[in-house]
C-alpha positions as CSV (number, residue, x, y, z in Angstrom):
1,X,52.8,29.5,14.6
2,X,50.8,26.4,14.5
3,X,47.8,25.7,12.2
4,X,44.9,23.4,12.7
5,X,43.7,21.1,10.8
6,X,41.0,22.2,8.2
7,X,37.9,20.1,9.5
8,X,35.5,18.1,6.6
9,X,32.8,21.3,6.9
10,X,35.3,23.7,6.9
11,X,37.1,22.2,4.0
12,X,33.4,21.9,1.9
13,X,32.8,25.1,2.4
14,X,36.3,26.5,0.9
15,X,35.4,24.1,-2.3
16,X,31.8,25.4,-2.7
17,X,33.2,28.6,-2.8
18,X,36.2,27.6,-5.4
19,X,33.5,25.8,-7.4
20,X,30.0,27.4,-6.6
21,X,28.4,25.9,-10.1
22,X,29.1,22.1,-8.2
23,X,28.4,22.9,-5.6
24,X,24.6,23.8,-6.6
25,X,24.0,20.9,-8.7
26,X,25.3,18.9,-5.5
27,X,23.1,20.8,-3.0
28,X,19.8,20.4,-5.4
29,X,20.9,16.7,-6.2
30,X,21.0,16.1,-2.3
31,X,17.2,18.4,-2.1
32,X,15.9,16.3,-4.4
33,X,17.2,12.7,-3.3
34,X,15.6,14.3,0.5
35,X,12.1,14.9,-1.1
36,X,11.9,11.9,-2.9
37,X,12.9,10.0,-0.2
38,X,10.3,11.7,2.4
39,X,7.6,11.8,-0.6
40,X,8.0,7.9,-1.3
41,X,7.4,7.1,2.8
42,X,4.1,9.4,2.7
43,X,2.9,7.3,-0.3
44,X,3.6,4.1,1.1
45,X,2.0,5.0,4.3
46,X,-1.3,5.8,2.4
47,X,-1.2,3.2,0.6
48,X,-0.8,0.8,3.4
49,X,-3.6,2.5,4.8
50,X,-5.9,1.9,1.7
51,X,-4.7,-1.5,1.3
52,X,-6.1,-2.2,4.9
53,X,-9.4,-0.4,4.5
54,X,-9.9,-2.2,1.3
55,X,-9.1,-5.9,2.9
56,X,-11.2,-5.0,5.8
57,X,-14.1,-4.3,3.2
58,X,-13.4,-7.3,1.2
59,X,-13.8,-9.3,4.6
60,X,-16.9,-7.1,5.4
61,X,-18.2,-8.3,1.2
62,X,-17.3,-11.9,1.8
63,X,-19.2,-12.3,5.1
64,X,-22.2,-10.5,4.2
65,X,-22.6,-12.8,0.8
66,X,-22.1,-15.9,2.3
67,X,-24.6,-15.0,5.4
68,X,-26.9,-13.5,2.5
69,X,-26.4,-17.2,1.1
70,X,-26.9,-19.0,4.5
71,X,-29.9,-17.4,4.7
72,X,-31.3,-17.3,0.9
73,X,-31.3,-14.1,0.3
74,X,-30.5,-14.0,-3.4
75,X,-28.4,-11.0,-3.9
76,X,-28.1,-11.8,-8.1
77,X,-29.6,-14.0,-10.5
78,X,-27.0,-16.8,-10.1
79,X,-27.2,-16.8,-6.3
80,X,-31.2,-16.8,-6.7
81,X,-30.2,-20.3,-8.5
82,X,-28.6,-21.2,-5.2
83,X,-31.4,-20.8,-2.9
84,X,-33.6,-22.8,-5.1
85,X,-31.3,-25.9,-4.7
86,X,-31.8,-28.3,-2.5
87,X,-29.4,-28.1,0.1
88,X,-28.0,-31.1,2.8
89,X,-28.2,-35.2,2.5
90,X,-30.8,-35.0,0.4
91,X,-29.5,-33.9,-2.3
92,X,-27.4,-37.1,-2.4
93,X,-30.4,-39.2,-2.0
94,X,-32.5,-37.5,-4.8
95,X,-29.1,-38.5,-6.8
96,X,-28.8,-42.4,-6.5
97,X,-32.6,-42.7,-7.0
């Protein structure tokens, strides 16, 4: 009579049943490794997501103030400052005289 040879799952599953104690702490090591690994994509994704939602805002921020500036509409004190300076070529001209 001739055997076959013991295939890779077949001979795994005759050592997790000679060493069941292993054979957990492999199984949970390899559970573990699976959610951290599936855990770590969900947070990245979010966080991608949050990162673009807050560089959309800051783009939103940045062109509001410097329309709100354009304009002279002084959002705070120091920008109040701004819309009280003169503004163009003439502020050159007021310098040299």
């Amino acid at each position: 009579m001739l055997a076959r040879p013991a295939r890779v799952p077949e001979r795994i599953w005759r050592w997790s049943k000679r060493n069941p104690v292993l054979a957990s702490l492999w199984t949970a090591l390899a559970v573990l490794l699976a959610v951290l690994t599936v855990g770590s994509l969900l947070s990245n994704q979010r966080l991608q997501t949050q990162n673009r939602r807050a560089v959309q805002a800051e783009k939103t921020a940045v062109a509001a103030r410097n329309e709100a500036v354009e304009t002279c509409v002084p959002l705070t004190w120091w920008e109040r400052t701004l819309c009280a300076a003169p503004r163009g070529r003439d502020t050159a001209s007021r310098r040299s005289h």
